[in-house]
N, C-alpha and C positions, 0 to 999 in steps of 0.2 A: 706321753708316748702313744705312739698309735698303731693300732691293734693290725698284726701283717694277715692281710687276707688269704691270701691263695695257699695253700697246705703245699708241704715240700713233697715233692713227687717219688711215692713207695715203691719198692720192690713188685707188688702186682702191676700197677700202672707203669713201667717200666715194661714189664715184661707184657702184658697187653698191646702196648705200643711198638715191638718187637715183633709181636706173631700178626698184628696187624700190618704192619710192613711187608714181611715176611709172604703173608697170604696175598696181598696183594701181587707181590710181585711175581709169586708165584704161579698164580693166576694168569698171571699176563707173558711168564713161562710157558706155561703149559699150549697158551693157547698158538705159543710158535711153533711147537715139537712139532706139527704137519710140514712146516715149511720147508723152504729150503733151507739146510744148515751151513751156509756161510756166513763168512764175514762182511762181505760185501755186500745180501743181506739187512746187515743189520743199519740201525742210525749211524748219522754220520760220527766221522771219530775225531775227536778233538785234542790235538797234541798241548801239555802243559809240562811244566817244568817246577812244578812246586816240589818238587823231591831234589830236584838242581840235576835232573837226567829229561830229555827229551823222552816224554811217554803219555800215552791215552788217557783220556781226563778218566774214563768209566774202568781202567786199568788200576790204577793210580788210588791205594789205600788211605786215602789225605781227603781229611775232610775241607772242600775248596770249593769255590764257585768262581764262575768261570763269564766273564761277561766282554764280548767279542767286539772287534772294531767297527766290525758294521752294525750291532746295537749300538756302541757309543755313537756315531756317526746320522744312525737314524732319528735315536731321541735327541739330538743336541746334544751331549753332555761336554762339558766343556772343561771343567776341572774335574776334581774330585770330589769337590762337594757334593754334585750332581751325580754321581756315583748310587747314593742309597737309595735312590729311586727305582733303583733296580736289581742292589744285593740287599735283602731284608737285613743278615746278619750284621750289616754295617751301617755305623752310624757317624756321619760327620758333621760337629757343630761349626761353621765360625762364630764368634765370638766378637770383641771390642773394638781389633781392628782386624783389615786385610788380611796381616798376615800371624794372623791365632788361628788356629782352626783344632778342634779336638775329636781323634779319630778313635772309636770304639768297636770292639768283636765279641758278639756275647755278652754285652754289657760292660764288657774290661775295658778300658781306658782312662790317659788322662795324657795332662802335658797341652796347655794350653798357652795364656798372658804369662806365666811363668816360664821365663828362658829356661830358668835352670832343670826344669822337668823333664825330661827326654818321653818321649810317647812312647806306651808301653806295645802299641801297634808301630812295627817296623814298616818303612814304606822304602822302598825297592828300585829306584829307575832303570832298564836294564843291565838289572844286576848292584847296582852302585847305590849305598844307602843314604836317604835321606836324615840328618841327622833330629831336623827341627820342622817343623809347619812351617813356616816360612820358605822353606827348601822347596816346597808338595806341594801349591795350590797353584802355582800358576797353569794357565791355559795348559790342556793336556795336547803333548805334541801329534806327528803320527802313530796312532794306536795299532799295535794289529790286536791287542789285549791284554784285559787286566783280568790277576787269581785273587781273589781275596780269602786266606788259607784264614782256618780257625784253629784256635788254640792255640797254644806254649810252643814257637819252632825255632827252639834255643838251639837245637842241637844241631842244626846245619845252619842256621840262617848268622849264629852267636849273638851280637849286641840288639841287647834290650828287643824281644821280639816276644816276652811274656804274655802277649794276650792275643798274637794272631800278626798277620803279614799281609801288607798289601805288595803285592808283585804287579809291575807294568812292564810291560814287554811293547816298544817299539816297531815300528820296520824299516829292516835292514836295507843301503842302497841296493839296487837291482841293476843288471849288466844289461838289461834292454828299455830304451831310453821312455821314461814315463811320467807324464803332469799332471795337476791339476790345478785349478783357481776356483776360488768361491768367495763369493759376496754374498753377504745377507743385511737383511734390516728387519729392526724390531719394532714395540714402542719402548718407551724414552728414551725415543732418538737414537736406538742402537744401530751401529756399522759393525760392521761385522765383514772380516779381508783375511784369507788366510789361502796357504797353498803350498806346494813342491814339485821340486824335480828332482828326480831322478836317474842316471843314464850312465853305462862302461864309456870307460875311456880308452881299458883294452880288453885283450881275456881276462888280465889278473885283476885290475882296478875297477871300482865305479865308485861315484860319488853320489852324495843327496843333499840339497838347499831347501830348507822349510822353513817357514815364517806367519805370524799372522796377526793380527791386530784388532781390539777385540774392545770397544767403548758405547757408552751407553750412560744417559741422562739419571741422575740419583729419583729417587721414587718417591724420596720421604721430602716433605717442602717445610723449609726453614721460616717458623712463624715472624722472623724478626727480619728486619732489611739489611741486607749486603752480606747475609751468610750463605751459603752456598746450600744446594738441595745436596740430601745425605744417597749413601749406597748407590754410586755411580759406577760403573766401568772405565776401566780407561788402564788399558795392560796389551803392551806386546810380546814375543818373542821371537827368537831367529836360533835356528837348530843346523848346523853342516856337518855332516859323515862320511868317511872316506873308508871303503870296501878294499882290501886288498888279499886276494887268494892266490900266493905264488905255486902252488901245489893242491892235489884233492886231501892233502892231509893240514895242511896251513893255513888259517882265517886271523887276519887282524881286523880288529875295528878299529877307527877313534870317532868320537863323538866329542863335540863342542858346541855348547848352549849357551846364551843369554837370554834375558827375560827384566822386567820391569815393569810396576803395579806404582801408580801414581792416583788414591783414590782417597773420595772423603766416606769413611765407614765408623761406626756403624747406626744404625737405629735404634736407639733407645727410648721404651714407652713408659710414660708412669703407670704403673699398676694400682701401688696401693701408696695414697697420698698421707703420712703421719701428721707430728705437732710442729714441726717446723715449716709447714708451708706455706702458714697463714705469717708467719715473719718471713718472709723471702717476698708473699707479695705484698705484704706491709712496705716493705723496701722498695715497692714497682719492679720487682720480680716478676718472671712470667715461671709458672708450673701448671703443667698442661692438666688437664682433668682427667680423670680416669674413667668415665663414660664409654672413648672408643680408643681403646690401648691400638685400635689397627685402623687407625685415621691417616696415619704415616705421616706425622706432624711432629717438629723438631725444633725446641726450645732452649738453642745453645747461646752464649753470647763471642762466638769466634768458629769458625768453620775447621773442623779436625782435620787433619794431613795424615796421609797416610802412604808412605813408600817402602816400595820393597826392590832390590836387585841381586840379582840371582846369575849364577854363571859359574861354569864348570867346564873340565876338561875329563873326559875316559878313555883307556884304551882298553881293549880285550884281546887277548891272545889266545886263538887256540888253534893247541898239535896235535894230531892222530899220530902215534905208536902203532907197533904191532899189536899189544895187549889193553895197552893206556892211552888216557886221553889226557892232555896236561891244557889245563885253563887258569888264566891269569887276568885279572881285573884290574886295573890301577883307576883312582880318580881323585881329582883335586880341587874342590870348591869352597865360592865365596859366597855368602849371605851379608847382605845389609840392610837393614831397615831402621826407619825413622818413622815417630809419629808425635803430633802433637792433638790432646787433645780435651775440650773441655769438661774435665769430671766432677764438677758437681750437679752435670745435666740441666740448668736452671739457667734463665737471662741475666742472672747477676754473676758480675764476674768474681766468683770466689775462692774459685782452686784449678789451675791448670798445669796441667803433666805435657810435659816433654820425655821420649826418651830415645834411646839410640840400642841398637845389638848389630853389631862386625862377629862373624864366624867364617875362619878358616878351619877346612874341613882335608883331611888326608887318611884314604881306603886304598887298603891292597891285601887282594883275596888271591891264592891260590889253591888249585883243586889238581888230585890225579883221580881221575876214575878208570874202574877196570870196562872195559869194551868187549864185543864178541858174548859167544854163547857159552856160561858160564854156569858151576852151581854153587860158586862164589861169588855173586859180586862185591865189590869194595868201590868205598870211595875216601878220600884224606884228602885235607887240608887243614890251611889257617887264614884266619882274618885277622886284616889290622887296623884298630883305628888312632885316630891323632887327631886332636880338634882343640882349638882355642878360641875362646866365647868371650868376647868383650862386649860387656852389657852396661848400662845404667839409666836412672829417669832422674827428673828433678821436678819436681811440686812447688808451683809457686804460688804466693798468694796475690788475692787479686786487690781492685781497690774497693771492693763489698763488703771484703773478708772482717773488717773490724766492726762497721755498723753490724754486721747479724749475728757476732758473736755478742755485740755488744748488747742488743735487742735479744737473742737468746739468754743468755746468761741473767738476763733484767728479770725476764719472764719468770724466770727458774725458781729467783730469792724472793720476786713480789708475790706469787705462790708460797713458799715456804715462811714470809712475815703473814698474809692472808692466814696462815691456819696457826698463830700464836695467840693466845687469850685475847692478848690485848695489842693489836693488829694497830703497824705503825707506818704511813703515808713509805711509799719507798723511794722519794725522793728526799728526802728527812733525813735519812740512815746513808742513802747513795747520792749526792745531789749529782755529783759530775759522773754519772752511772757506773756501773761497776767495774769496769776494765780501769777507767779515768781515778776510781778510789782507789784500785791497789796496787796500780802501779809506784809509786812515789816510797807506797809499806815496802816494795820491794829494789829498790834506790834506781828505780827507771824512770825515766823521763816520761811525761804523758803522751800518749799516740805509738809508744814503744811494742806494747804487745798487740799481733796480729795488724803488720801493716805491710803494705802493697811491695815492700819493699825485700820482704822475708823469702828464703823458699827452703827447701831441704835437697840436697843434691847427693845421692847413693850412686857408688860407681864399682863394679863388680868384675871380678878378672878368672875366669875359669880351666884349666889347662886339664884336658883327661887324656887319658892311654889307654887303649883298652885292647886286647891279645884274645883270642879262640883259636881253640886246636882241636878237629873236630874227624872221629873215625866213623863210616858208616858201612855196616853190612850188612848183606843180600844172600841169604842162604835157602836156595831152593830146593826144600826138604824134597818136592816131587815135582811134576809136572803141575800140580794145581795148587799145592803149600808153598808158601814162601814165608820166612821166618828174618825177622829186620829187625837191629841193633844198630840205636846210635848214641855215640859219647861224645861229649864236648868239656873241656875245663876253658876257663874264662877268667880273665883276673881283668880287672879294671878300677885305674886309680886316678883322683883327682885333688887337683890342687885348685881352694878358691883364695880368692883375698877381697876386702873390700874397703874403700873408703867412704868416709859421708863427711859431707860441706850443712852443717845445720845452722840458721842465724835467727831461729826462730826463738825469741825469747821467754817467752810466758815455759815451753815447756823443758826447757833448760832448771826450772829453778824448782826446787823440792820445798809445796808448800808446808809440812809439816815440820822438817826434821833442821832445814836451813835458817842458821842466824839470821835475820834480816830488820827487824824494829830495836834499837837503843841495843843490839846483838846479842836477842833472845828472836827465840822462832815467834812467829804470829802470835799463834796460838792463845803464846804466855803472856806477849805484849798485848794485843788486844783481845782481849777475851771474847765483847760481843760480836767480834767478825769472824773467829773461831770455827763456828758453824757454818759457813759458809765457803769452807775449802773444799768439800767433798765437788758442790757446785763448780770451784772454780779447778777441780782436781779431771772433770768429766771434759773438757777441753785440752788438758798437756794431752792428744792423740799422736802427737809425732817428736816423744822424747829422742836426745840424740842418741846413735847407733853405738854401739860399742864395735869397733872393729877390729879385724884378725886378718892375719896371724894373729896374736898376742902370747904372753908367755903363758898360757892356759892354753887357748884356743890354736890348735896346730894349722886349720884348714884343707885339712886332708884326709879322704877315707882312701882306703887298698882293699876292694872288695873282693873274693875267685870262690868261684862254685863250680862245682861237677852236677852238669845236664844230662839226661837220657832218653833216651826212648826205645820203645819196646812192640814191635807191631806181629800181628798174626794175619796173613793175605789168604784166602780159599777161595779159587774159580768154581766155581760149581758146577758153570758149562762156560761156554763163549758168552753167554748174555748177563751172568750173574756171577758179581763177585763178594765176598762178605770179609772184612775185617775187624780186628779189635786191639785197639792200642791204649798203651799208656806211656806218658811221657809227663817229663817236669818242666820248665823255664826260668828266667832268671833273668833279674834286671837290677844293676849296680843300685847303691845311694843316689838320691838326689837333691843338689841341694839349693835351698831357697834362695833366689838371687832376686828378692822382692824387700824392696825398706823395713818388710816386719821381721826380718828373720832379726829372732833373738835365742841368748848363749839357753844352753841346756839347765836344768834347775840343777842337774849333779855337779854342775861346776860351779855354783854358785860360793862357796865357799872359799875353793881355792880365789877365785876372782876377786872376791873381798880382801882375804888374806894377801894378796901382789896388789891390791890399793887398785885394781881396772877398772871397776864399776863405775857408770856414767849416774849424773843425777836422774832419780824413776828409775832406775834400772826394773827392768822386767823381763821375765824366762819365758819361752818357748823351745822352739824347735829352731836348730843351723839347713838340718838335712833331715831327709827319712834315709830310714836303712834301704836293705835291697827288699826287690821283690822275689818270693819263691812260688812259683804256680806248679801245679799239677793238675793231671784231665785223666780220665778213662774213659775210651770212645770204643760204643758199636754199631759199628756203620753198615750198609751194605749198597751196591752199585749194579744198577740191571739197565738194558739197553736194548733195545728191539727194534721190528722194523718201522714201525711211525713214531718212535719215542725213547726217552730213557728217563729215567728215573732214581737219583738218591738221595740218602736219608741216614743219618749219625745220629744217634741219642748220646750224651756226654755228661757228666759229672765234673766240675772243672773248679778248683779254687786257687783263689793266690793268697798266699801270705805276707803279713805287711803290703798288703796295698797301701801305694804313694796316694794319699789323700788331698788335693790343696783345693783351698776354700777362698774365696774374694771375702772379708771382711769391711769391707770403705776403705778400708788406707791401703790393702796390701794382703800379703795371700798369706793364709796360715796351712801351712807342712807338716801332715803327720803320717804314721803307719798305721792304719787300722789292722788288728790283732789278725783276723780272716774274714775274706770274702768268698762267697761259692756262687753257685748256679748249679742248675741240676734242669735239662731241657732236650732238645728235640728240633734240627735243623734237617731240612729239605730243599728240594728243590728238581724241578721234572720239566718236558718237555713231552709235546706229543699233538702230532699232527692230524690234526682234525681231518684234514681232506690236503691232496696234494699242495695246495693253495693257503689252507688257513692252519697255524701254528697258535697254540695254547702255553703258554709258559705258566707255572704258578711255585712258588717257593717262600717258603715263609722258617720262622726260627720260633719256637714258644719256651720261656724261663722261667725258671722259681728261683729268682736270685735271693741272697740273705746275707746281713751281716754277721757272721756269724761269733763274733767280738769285736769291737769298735768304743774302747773308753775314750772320753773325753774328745768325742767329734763336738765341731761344728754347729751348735742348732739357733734356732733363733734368736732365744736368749741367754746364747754364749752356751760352754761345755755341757755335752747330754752323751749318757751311755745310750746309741746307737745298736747293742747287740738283741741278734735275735729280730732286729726290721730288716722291713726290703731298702736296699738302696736306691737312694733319689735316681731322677735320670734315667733308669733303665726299663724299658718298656718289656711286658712279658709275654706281649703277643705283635709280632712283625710280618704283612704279610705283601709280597709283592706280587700281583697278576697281569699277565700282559696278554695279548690276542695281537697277530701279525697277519694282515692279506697281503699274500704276495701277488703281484696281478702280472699277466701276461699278454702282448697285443701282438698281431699276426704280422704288424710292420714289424717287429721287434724290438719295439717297445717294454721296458720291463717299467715295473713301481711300485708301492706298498702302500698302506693304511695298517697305523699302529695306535694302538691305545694302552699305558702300562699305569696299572692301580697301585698304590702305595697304604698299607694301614699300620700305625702304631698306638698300641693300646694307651689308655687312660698314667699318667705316674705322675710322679710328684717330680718339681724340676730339679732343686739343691735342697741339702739338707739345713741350709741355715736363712731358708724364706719360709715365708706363712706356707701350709699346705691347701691352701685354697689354689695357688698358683700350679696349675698342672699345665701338660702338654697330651693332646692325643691328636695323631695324624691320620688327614684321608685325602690323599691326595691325587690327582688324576691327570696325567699328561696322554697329550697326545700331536699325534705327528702325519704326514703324507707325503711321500712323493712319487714324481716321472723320472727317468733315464731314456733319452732318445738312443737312439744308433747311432746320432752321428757326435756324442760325446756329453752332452746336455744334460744337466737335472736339474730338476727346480723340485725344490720342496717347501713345504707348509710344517711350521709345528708353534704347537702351544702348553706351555710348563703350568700346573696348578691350574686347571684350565676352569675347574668350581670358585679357586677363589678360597681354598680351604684357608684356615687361622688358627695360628698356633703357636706358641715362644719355644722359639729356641733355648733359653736359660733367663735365668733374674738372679739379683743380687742388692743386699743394701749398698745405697751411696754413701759416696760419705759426709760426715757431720750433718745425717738428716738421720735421724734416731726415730724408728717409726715408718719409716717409708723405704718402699723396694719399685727398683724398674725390673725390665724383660726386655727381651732382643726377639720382638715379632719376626714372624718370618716374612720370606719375599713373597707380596700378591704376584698376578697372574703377569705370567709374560709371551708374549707373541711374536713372532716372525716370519719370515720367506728367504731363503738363499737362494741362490742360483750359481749353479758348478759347470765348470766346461773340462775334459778328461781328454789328453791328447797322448796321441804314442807316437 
């Protein structure tokens, strides 16, 4: 166990952190009282909607950040991944392929390679939720801006939004007619084509066509001939919207998207080489050295596939009333993705994964809110969702697969005859080596176990429903109190089932307990080869599944919670506001739709009893329960004329965090008892001179597991409670500096430079802790805008060249060794935009 450094943050230190906020902001109060007392005055004001009301980000008691289309636009950012280079409090990994990606707020997150795992961070498209990462990474379309809301916003947002919400707000067609085009280029060979238009077709109507295409050479070069270079580009899409306003009380939208990722992903490095490497390149295997894990060199024997398609239909309705405002969301999408790809990382061909996930996806959200000047507001609605998940992979083996189990397995027993007194040649005891001796004990044919021919096929069918009914009020005790109440109940229920195709022999057969010699177990029949089942017991890794339904296993949880929240608003003047909320969140079961998911140990007896149990039967986990989070936040929000500045301190824990772990074969599902944080987000603005802009905003955590039996560690189950959790960094801080430049042709253009730092942490809980990540990363960007519609811009991403892994994990059937997913070196390019009205 290793000893958790940073002290949880006390009661004085809280409040020090409070009056020091406080004082500052105070300070920067005081020094307006001379001014003029406007509004207009002060910094500019920035409308968001993380409450689901049009209202001022510095108004607005929600701890959120706020990051605008023209930063997306100037750094490059292109997806979302590119995103945390600019919001500290957010983190997003991808992962194994394209379309995994794991989004975090505060440390909270999960829902990655695991379909079944819903992200405990909600991601939002105007308005319409994303249900899975595959939905949320592709190219981001027209931006006018993303919120990234922290903490638990169960109670208006409803499904699974327990650890924070990404909100993206597009832009809407416009009635006067507007374009643009842009081309860029990078290195490795990136094109880069993207653009829109815009324009009324009468008073009531306008429409918008956007599209762009977005390909780029892989980075990481395939050490072996005719495999393809890894981490390439290669994704379009096309977005159409149709504006229709018969009335100043009447707005429909529809929006229609596709989208398609056709890439070879990802890079995996060896970090830390074990005992099995020296038999792989016994074999003329190739495993790469662990010298320069960031050489971006890739030692597969087959080039991974990686596809995703994406595509949806929305409409949104809304009516102004005399009193109320009635809004209507409808959406209907499709997710597909395929990928094939070679997992046991190595030149020989030993283990390769195929798999497939089809999700159909159906949302509909209605809202009344009250309008006008009130000392009630309300707001009501409900959300609904409908989703069916058809997933599965297949493992097949390769034609290696027998030689290195056969050559492992050798290794295994001529060690364990080496330390017998009296040490016996192992060819003597094994002549036709070990796989070739026991098969025939077991009435198989020689060349039976582990051949090219075998695979395991898991196929998984998920159906959920899920309902929120959700009230919120606005009671404004005075002109500068406002006092907020919201409720939400939520019920959500699913149905899994799964089948498995296993033709894999060796772990089909129970070496101890199974007849199989003269129809006595081994064991009894041969006594001297006895000893050597544990050896050949450490290879059954992919016993068959037991599957469900069955008469034990129902495959279905019916989870419903009641959400709240509780907030306190005080303007203090027009430049300063202070708040303090509490609220809970909530995120159904989920359940593992990965080939490890096994029955619960409490069932194990019924399942013996109804005769289910497969041969090796073994317990785990089907699903986790739900998650329950709660936070207590005191924030405060100040604004003035060169700057604004806010700052929340939070307490925030979930119960039963959804935990899943990569093992090598397959992900292991559990609840960890609690998890907390206890930390301090910010985030300011303030303008140096009318010209140069300062941005600086960072998050700092004392996260802890504060019960966690029987996680994940390296060498299998470790009580977890009382450490910090892997992965989450305690100190995040992002800086930027902006020159706006101005030329007397009228000419406008910038020079941007934005810092990125995350502390020192440990990656997963079940790798060596040698393996950390700490980031320092440093983009930057330039460009011109002519008058007669032109811009050419300069930028460059990780412009030092920083290095750092994303995640590691052991492989499989390599006991002893762990890769990592380096991150992307330095990337560069130049656009050039032409803007026409």
């Amino acid at each position: 166990m290793k000893t958790r450094l940073p002290a949880r943050l006390n009661k004085t230190q809280i409040a020090s952190l409070v009056a020091l906020c406080l004082g500052l902001s105070s300070h920067s109060g005081m020094a307006q009282e001379n001014e003029q007392d406007t509004t207009d005055e002060l910094y500019e004001q920035i409308l968001i909607t993380a409450s689901k009301r049009s209202t001022g980000l510095q108004e607005t008691p929600i701890a959120v950040s706020v990051t605008s289309g023209e930063a997306i636009e100037q750094t490059q950012v292109l997806d979302i991944q590119d995103m945390q280079a600019l919001v500290p409090t957010l983190r997003v990994n991808p992962l194994q392929r394209s379309a995994n990606t794991n989004f975090s707020i505060r440390g909270f997150g999960n829902g990655a390679n695991n379909t079944g795992i819903e992200p405990s961070v909600g991601v939002f498209i105007d308005g319409v939720y994303r249900s899975r990462a595959a939905a949320q990474i592709g190219d981001l379309p027209r931006v006018q801006q993303v919120e990234v809301l922290s903490g638990p916003q169960s109670t208006l947002f409803g499904k699974n939004a327990s650890a924070g919400v990404i909100s993206i707000r597009t832009n809407a067609p416009s009635f006067i007619q507007e374009g643009k085009v842009t081309v860029g280029v990078g290195n490795y060979n990136q094109r880069l084509l993207k653009g829109y238009y815009t324009n009324g077709i009468s008073d009531e109507f306008a429409f918008s066509v956007s599209g762009g295409l977005n390909k780029r050479d892989g980075y990481t070069e395939s050490v072996v001939e005719g495999i393809d270079d890894l981490n390439n580009r290669d994704r379009w899409n096309v977005r159409g919207q149709a504006l229709y306003e018969p009335s100043a009380d009447v707005k429909i939208r529809l929006i229609a998207d596709y989208s398609e990722i056709d890439e070879q992903c990802c890079t995996v490095a060896d970090v830390i080489n074990g005992p099995t490497t020296a038999i792989v390149r016994a074999l003329g295997g190739v495993v790469l050295d662990t010298d320069d894990p960031f050489a971006f060199e890739s030692a597969l024997n087959s080039t991974p596939e990686n596809a995703v398609e994406d595509g949806g239909v929305s409409l949104q309705v809304d009516v102004d009333f005399d009193t109320f405002a009635l809004t209507s969301i409808s959406a209907f999408r499709n997710n597909k993705s395929n990928y094939m790809a070679d997992v046991d990382y190595t030149t020989l061909d030993i283990l390769t994964e195929e798999g497939h996930t089809d999700i159909d996806t159906f949302t509909q959200e209605f809202r009344l809110t009250s309008t006008g000047d009130n000392t009630l507001d309300w707001m009501v609605g409900m959300f609904y969702f409908s989703e069916e998940v058809d997933t599965g992979d297949t493992l097949f083996y390769g034609q290696n697969i027998r030689s290195y189990f056969d050559v492992l397995l050798n290794a295994g027993v001529a060690q364990a005859l080496a330390s017998l007194p009296t040490p016996l040649p192992f060819d003597a005891v094994f002549p036709d080596g070990f796989l070739g001796t026991f098969e025939p004990l077991y009435g198989q044919t020689p060349g039976t176990f582990f051949n090219a021919n075998q695979f395991v096929n898991s196929e998984f069918l998920q159906k959920n429903d899920a309902l929120s009914i959700f009230l919120n009020l606005d009671y404004h005790i005075s002109d500068k109190l406002t006092a907020t109440l919201g409720v939400s109940y939520t019920e959500d229920e699913k149905d899994v089932s799964i089948e498995q195709v296993n033709n894999e022999a060796l772990s089909s057969i129970d070496l101890v307990n199974d007849p199989t010699v003269f129809g006595v177990p081994l064991a009894t029949a041969v006594p001297a080869l006895a000893g050597f089942i544990p050896t050949l017991q450490g290879v059954q890794f992919l016993p068959p599944q037991l599957t469900f339904p069955n008469a034990v296993e129902s495959g279905n949880t019916n989870d419903d919670k009641v959400t709240w929240s509780a907030r306190f608003a005080y303007e203090i003047n027009q430049n300063f506001n202070v708040f303090a909320t509490a609220a809970t969140g909530f995120k159904a079961s989920s359940w593992n739709l990965s080939r490890d998911t096994r029955p619960f140990a409490f069932d194990e007896s019924a399942l013996v009893s109804n005769n289910l149990t497969r041969a090796n039967q073994s317990y785990g986990t089907r699903y986790a329960g739900p998650e329950e989070s709660t936070v207590y936040e005191l924030g405060l929000k100040a604004r003035f004329k060169r700057g604004a500045f806010n700052v929340t301190l939070f307490d925030q824990t979930i119960e039963g965090f959804q935990s899943s772990t990569f093992v090598g074969t397959g992900y292991v599902l559990a609840n960890a008892g609690e998890q907390s944080t206890q930390g301090v987000e910010f985030d300011s603005t303030f303008d140096i001179t009318d010209n140069l802009v300062f941005n600086f905003a960072g998050t700092i955590l004392d996260p802890v597991y504060d019960s966690f039996l029987g996680a994940n560690g390296v060498n299998g189950p470790v009580d977890l409670s009382g450490e910090k959790p892997s992965g989450i960094h305690e100190r995040s801080y992002v800086l930027g500096l902006t020159y706006h430049l101005e030329f007397d042709n009228g000419t406008t253009g910038f020079i941007r430079s934005d810092y990125l730092h995350e502390s020192e942490t440990d990656l997963v809980e079940n790798v060596p802790p040698e393996l950390t990540r700490e980031v320092n990363m440093l983009n930057a960007s330039a460009g011109l805008t002519f008058n007669n519609g032109v811009s050419v811009q300069l930028w460059v991403r990780n412009l030092t060249n920083d290095e750092y892994y994303l995640s590691a994990f052991p492989p499989p059937i390599q006991a002893g060794s762990f890769n990592a997913y380096p991150n992307q070196p330095r990337t560069f390019g130049a656009t050039v935009s032409y803007m026409f009205d």
